[in-house]
MOPAC internal coordinates of N, CA, C and O (Angstrom, degrees):
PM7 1SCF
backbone

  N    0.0000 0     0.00 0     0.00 0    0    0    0
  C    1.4545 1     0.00 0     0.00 0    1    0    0
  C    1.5276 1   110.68 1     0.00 0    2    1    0
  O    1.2310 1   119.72 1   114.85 1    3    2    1
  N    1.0943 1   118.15 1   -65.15 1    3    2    1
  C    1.5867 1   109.69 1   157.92 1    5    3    2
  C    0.9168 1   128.43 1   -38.04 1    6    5    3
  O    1.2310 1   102.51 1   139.23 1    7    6    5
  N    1.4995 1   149.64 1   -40.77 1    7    6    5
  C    1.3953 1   139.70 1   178.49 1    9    7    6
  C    1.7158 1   106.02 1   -67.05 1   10    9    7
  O    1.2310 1   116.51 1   151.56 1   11   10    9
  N    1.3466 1   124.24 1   -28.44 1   11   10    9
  C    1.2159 1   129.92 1   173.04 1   13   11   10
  C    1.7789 1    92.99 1   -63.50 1   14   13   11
  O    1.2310 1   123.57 1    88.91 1   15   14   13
  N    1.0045 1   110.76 1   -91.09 1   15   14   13
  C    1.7118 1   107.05 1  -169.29 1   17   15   14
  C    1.4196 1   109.74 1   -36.52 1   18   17   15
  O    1.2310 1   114.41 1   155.41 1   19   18   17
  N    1.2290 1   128.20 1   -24.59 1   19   18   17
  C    1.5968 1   123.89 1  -176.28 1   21   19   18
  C    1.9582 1    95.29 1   -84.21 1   22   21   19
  O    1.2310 1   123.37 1   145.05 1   23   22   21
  N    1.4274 1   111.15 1   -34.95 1   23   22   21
  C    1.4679 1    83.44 1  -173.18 1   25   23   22
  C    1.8999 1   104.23 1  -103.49 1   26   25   23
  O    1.2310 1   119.72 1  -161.70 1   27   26   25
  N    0.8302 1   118.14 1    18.30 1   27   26   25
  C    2.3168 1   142.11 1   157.46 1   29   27   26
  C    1.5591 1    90.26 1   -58.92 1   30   29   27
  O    1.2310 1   113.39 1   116.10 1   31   30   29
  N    1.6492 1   130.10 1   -63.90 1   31   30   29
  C    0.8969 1   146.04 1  -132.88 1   33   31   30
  C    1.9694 1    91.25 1  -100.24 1   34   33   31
  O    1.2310 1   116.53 1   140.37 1   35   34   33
  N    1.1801 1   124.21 1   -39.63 1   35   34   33
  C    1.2577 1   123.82 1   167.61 1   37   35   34
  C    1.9779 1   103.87 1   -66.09 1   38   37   35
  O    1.2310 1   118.26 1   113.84 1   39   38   37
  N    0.7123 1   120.92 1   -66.16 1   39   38   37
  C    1.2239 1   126.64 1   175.11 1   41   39   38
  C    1.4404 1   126.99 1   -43.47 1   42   41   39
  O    1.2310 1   123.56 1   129.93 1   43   42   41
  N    1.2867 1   110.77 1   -50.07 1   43   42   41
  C    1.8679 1   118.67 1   151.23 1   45   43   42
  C    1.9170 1    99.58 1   -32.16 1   46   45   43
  O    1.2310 1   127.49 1   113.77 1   47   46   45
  N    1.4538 1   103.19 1   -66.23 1   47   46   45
  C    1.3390 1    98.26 1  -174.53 1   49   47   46
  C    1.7093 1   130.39 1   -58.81 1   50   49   47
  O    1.2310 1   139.86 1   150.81 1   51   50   49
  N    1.1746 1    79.09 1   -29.19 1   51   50   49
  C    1.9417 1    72.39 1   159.35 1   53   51   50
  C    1.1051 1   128.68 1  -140.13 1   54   53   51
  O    1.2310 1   122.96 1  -117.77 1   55   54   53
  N    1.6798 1   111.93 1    62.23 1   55   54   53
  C    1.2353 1   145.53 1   140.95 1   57   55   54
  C    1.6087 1   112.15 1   -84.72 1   58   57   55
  O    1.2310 1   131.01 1   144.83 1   59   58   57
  N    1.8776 1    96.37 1   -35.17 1   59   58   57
  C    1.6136 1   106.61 1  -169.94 1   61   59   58
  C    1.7641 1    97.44 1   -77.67 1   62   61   59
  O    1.2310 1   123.38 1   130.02 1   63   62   61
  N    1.6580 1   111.13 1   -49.98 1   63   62   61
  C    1.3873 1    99.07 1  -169.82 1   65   63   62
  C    1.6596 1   112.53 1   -65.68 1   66   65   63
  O    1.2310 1   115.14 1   159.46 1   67   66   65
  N    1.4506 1   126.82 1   -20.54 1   67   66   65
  C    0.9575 1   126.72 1   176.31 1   69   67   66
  C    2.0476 1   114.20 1   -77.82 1   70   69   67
  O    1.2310 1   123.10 1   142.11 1   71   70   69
  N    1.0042 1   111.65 1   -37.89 1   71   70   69
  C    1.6785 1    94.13 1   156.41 1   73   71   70
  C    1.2121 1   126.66 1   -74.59 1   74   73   71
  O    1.2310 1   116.83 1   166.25 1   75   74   73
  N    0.9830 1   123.64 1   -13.75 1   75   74   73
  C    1.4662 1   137.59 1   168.92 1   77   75   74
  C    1.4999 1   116.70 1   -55.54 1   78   77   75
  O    1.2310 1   131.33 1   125.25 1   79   78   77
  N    1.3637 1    95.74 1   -54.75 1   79   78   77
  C    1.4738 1   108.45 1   174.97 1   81   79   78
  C    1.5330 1   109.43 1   -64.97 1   82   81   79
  O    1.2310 1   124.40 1   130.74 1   83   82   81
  N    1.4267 1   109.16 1   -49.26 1   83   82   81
  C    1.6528 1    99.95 1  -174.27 1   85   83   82
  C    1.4598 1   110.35 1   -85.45 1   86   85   83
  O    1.2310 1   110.86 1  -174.81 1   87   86   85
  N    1.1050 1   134.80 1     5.19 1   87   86   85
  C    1.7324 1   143.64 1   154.72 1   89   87   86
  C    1.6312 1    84.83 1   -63.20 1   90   89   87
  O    1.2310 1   108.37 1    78.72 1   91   90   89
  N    1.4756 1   139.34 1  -101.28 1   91   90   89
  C    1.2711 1   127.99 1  -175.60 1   93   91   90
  C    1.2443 1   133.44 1   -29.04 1   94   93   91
  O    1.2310 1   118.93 1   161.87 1   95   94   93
  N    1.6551 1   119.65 1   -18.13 1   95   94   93
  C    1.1682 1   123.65 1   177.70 1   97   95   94
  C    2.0182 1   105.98 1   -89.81 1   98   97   95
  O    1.2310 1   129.17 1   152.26 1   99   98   97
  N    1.5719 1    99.93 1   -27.74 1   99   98   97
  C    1.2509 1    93.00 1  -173.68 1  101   99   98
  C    1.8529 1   107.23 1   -84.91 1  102  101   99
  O    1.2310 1   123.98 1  -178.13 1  103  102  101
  N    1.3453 1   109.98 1     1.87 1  103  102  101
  C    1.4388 1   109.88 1  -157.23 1  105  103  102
  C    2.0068 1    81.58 1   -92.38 1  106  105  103
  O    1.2310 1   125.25 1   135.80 1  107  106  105
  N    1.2430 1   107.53 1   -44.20 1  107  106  105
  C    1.5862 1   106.65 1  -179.96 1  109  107  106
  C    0.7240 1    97.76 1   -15.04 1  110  109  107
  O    1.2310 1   125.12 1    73.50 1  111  110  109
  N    1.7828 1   107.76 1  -106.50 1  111  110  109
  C    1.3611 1   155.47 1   162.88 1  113  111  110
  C    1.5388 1   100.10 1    26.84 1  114  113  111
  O    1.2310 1   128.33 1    95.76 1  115  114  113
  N    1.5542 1   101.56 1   -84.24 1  115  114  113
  C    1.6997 1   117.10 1  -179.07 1  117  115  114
  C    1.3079 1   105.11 1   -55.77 1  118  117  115
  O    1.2310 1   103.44 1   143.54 1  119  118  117
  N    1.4602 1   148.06 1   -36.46 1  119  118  117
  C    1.0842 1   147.55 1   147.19 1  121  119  118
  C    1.9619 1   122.63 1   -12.61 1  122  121  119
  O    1.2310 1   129.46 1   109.08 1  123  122  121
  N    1.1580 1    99.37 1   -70.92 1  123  122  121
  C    1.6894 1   135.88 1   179.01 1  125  123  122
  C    1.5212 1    94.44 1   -70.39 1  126  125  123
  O    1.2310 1   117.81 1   151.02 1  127  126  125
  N    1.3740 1   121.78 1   -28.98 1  127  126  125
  C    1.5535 1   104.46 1   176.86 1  129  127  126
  C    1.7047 1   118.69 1   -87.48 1  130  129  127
  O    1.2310 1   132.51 1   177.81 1  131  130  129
  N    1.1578 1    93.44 1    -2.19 1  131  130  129
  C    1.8033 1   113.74 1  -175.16 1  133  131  130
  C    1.1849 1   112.76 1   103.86 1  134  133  131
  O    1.2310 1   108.29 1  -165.81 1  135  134  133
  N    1.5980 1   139.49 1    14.19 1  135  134  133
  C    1.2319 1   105.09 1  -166.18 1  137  135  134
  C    1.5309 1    91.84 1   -99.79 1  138  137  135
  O    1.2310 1   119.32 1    18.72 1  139  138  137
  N    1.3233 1   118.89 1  -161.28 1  139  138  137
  C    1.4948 1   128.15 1  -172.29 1  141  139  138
  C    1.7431 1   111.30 1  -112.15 1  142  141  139
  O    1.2310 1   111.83 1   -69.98 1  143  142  141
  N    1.1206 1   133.00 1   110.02 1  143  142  141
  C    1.3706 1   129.00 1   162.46 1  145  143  142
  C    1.4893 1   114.77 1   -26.79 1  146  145  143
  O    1.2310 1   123.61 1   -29.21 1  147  146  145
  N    1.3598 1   110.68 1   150.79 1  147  146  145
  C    1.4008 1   119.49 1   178.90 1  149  147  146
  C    1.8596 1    92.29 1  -107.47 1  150  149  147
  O    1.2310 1   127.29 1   -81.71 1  151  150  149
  N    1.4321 1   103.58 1    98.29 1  151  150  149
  C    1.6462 1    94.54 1  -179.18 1  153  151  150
  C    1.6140 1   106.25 1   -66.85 1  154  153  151
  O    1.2310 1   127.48 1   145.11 1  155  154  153
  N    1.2882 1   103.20 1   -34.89 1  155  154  153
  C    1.5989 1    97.85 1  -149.80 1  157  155  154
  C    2.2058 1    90.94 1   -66.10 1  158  157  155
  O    1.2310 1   117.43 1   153.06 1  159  158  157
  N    0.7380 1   122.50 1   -26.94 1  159  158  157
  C    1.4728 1   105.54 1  -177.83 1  161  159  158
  C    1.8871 1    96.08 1  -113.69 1  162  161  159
  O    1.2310 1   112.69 1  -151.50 1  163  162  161
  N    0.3694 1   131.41 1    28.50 1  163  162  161
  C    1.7272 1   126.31 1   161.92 1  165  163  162
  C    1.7869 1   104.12 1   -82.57 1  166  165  163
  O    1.2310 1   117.12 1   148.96 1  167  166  165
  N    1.0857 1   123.09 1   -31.04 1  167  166  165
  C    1.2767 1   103.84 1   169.91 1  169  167  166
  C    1.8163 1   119.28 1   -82.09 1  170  169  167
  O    1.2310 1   126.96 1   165.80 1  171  170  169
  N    1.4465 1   104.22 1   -14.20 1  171  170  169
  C    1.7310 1   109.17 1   151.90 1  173  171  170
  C    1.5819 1   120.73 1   -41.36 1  174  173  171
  O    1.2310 1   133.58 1    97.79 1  175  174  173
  N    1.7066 1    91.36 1   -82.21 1  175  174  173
  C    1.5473 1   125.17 1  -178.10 1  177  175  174
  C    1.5366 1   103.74 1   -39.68 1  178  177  175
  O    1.2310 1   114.60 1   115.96 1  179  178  177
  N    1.1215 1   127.84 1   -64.04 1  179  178  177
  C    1.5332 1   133.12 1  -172.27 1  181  179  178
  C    1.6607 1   133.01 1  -126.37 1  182  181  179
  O    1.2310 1   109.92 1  -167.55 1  183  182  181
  N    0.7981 1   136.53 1    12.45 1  183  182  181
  C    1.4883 1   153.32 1   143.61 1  185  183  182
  C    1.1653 1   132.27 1   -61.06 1  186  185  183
  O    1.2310 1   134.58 1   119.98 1  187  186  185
  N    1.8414 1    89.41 1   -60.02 1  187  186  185
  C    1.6853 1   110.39 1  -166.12 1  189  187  186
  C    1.6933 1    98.12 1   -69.65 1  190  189  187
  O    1.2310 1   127.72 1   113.28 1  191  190  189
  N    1.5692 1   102.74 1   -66.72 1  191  190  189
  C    1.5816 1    99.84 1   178.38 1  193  191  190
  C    1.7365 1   129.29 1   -40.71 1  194  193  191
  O    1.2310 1   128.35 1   146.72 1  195  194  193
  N    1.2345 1   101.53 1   -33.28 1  195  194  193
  C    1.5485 1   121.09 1   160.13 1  197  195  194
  C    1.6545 1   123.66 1   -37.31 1  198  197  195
  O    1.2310 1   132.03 1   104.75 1  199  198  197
  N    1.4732 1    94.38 1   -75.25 1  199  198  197
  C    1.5674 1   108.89 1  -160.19 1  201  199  198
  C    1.5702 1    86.80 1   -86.91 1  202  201  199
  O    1.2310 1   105.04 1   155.66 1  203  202  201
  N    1.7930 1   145.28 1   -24.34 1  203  202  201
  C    1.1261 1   114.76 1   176.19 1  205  203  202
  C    1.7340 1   116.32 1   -87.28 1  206  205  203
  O    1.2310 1   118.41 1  -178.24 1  207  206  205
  N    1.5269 1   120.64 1     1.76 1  207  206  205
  C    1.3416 1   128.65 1  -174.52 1  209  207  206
  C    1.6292 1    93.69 1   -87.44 1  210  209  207
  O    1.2310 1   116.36 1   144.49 1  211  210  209
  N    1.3201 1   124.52 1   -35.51 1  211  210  209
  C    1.4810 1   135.24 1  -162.84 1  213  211  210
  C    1.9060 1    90.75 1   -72.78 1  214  213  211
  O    1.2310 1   125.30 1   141.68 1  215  214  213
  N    1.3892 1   107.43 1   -38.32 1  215  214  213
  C    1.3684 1    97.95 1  -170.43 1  217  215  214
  C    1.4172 1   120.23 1   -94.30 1  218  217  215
  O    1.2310 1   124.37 1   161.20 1  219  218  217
  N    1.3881 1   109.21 1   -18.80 1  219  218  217
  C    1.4003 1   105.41 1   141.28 1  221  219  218
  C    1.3690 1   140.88 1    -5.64 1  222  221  219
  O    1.2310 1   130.81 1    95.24 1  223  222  221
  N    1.2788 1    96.74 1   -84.76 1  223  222  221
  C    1.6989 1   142.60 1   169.05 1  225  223  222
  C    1.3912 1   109.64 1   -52.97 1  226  225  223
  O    1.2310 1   119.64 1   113.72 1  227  226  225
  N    1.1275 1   118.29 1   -66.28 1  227  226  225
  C    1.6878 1   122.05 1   169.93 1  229  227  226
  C    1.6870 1   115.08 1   -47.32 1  230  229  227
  O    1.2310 1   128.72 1   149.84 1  231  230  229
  N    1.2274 1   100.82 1   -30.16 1  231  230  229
  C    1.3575 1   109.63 1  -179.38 1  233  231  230
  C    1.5762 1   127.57 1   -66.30 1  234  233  231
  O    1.2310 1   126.89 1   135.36 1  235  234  233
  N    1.3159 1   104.35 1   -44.64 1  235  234  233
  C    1.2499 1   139.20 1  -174.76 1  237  235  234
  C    1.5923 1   130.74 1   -75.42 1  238  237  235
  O    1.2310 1   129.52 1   102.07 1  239  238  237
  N    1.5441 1    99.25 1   -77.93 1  239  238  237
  C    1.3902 1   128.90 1  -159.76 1  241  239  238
  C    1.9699 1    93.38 1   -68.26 1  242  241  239
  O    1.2310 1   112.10 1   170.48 1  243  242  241
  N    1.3803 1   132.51 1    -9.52 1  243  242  241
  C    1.1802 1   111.79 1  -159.95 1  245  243  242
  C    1.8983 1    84.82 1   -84.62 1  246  245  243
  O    1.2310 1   124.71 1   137.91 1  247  246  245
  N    1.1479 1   108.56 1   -42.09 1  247  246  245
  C    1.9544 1   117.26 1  -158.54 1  249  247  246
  C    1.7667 1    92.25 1   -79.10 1  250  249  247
  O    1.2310 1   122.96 1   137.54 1  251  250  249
  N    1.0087 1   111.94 1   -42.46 1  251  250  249
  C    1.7269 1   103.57 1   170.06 1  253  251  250
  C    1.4571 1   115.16 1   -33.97 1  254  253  251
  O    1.2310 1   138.70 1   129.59 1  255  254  253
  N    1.1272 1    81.34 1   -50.41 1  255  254  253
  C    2.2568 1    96.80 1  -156.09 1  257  255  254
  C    1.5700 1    93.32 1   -88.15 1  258  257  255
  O    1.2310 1   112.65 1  -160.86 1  259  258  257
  N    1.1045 1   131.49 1    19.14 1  259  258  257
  C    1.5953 1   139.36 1  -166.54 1  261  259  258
  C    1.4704 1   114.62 1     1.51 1  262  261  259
  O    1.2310 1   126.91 1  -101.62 1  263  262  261
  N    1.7480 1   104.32 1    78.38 1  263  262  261
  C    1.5639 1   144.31 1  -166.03 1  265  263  262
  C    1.2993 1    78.83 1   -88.57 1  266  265  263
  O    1.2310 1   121.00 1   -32.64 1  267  266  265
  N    1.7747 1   115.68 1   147.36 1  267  266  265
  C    0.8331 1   153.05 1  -172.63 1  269  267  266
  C    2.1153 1   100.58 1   -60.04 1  270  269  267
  O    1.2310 1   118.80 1   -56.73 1  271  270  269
  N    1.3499 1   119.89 1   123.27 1  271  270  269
  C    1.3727 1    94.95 1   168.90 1  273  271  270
  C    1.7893 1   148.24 1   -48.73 1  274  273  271
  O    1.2310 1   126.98 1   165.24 1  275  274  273
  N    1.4913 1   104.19 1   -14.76 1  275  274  273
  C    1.5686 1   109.11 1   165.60 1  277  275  274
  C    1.5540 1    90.05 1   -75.89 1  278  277  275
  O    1.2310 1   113.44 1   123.83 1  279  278  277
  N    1.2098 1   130.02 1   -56.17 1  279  278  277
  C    1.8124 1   110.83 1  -161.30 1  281  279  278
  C    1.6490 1   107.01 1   -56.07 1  282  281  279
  O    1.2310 1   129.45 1   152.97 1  283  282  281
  N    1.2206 1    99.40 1   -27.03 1  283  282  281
  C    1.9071 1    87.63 1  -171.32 1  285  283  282
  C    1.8023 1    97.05 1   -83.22 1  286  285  283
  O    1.2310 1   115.48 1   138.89 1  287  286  285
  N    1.0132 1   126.19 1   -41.11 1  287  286  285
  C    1.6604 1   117.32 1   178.91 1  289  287  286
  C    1.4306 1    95.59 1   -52.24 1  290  289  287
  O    1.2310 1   105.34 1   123.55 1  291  290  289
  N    1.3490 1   144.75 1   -56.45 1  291  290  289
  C    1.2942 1   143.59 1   175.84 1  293  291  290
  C    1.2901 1   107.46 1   -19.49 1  294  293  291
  O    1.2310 1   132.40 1   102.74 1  295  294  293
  N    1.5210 1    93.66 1   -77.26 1  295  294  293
  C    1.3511 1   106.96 1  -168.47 1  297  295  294
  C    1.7999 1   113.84 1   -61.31 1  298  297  295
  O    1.2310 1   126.56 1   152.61 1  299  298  297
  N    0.8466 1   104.99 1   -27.39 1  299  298  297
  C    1.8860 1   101.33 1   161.21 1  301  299  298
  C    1.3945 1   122.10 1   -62.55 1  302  301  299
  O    1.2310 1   123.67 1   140.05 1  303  302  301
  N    1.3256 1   110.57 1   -39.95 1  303  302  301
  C    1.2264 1   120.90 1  -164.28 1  305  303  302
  C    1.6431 1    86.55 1   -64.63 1  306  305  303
  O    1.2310 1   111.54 1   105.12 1  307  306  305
  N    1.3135 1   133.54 1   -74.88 1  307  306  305
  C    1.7462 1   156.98 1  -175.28 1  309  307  306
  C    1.5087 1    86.79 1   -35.35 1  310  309  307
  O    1.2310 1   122.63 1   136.54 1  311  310  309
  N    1.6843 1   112.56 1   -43.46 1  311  310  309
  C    1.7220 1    92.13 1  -172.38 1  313  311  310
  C    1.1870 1   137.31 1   -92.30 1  314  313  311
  O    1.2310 1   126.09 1   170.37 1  315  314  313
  N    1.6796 1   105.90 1    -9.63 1  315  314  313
  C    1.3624 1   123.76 1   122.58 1  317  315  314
  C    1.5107 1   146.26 1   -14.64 1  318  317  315
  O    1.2310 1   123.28 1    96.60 1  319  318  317
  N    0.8695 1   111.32 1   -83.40 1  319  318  317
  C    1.3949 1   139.37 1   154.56 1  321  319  318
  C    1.5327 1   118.39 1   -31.93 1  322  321  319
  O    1.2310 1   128.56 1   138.07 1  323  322  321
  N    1.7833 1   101.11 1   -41.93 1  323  322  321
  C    1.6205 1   104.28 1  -178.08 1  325  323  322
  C    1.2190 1   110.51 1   -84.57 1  326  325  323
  O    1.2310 1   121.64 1   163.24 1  327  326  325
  N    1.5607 1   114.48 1   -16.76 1  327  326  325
  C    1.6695 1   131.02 1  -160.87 1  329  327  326
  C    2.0811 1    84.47 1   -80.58 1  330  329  327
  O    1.2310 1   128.13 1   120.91 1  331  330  329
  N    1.4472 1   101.94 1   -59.09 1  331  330  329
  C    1.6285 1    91.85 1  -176.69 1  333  331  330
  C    1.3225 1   129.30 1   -58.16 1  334  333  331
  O    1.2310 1   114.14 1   151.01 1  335  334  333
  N    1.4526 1   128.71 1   -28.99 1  335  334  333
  C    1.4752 1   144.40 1   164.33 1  337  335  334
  C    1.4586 1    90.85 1   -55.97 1  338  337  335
  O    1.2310 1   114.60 1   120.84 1  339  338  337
  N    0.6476 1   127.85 1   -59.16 1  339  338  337
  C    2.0259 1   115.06 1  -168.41 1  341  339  338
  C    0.9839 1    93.27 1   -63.04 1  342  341  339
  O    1.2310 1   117.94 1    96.39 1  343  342  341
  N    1.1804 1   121.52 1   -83.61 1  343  342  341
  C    1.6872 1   133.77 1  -166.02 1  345  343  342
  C    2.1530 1    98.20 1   -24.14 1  346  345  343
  O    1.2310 1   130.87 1   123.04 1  347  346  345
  N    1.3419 1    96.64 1   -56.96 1  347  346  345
  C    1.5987 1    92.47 1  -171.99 1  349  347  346
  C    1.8384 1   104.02 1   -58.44 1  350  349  347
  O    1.2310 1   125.63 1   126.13 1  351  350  349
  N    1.2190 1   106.80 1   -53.87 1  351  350  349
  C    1.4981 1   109.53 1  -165.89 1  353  351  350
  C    1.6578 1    93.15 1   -65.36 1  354  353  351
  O    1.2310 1   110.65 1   166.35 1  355  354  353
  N    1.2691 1   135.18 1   -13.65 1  355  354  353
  C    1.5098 1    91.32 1  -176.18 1  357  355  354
  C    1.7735 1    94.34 1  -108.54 1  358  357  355
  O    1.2310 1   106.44 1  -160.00 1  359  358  357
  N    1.1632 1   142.81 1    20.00 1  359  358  357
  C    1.0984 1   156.34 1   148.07 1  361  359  358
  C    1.7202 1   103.61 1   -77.63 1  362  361  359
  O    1.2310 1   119.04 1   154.92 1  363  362  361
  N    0.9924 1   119.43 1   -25.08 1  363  362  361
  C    1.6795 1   109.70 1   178.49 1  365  363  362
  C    1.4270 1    98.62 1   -93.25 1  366  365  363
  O    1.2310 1   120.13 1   139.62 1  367  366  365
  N    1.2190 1   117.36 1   -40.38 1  367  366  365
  C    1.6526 1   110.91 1  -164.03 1  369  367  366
  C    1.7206 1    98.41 1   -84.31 1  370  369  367
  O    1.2310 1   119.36 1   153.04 1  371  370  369
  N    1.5326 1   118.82 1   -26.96 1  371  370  369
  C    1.7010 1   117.17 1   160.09 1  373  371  370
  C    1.7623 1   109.39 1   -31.23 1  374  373  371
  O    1.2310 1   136.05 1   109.85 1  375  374  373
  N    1.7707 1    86.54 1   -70.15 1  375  374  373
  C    1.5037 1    98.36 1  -164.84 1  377  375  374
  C    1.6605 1   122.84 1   -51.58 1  378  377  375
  O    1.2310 1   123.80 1   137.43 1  379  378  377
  N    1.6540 1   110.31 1   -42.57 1  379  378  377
  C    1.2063 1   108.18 1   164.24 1  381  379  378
  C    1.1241 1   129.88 1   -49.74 1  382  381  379
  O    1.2310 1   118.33 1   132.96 1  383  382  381
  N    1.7132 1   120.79 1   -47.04 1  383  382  381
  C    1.4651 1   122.24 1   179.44 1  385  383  382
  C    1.5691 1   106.54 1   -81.52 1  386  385  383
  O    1.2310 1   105.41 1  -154.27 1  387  386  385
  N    1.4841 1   144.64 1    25.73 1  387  386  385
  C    1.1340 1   131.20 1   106.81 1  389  387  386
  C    1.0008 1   149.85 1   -47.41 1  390  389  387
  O    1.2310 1   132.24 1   129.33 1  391  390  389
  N    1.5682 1    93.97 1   -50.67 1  391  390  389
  C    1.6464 1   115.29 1  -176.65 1  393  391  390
  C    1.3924 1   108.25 1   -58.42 1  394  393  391
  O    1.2310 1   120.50 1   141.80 1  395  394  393
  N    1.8333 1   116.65 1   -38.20 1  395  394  393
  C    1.1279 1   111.64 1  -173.47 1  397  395  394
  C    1.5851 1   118.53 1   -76.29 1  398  397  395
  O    1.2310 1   117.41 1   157.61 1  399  398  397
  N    0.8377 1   122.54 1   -22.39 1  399  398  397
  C    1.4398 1   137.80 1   167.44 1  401  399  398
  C    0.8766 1   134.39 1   -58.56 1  402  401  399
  O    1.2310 1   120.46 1   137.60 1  403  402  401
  N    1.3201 1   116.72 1   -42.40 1  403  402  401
  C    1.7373 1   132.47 1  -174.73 1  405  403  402
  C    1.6042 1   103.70 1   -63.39 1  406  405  403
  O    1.2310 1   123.26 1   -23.29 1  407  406  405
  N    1.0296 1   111.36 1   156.71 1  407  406  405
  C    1.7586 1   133.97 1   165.76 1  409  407  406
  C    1.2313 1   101.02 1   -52.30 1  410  409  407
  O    1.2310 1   121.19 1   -44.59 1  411  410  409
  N    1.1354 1   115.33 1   135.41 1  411  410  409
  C    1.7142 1   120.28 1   167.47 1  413  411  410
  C    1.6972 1   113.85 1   -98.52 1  414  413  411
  O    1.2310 1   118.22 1   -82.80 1  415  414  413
  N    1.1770 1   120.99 1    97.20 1  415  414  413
  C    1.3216 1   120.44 1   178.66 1  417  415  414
  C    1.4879 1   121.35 1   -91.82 1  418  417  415
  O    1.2310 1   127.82 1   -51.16 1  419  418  417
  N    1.6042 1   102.54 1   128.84 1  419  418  417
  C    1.9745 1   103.11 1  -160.56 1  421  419  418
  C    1.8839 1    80.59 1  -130.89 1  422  421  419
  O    1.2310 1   130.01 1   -23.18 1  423  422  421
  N    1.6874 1    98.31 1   156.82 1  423  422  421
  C    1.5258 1    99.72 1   173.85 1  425  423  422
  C    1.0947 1   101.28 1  -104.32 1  426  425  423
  O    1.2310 1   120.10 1   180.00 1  427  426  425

């Protein structure tokens, strides 16, 4: 029963990298038709689902496939690393959509 929920949990992840991908494929498209990207949430829409489906997978698939113990510390270390890149980018894209919001006070 666990190896089922451990590989549910691989599969979540690339369900995520696979809409991810077609969020960028659909953002083209509308691109090429003229309209204008919505930057400020495109790193919502397609990034986020991205880099957290990627970590999914990184998470997982090394102890499944019973990878040598340096490959799975690797792979922690990488999933690490991916956990802080989000963490920063959605603290940067927070901060902007404050900034943009707030009252602008001039004397």
């Amino acid at each position: 029963m666990l190896r089922f929920m451990d590989w549910s949990v691989v599969a979540m992840g690339c369900a995520l990298v696979l809409m991810s991908l077609g969020i960028r494929w659909w953002e083209r498209t509308e691109v090429r038709k003229g309209k204008s990207p919505d930057q400020d949430m495109r790193f919502f829409r397609a990034w986020l689902p991205l880099l957290l489906g990627l970590g999914m997978i990184i998470a997982r698939v090394p102890g499944l496939l019973h990878a040598p113990h340096s490959v799975v510390m690797i792979m922690d270390t990488l999933n690490f690393a991916l956990a802080v890149t989000v963490l920063v980018l959605v603290l940067r894209a927070a901060h902007r959509g404050f900034r943009a919001r707030s009252p602008r006070i001039t004397d």
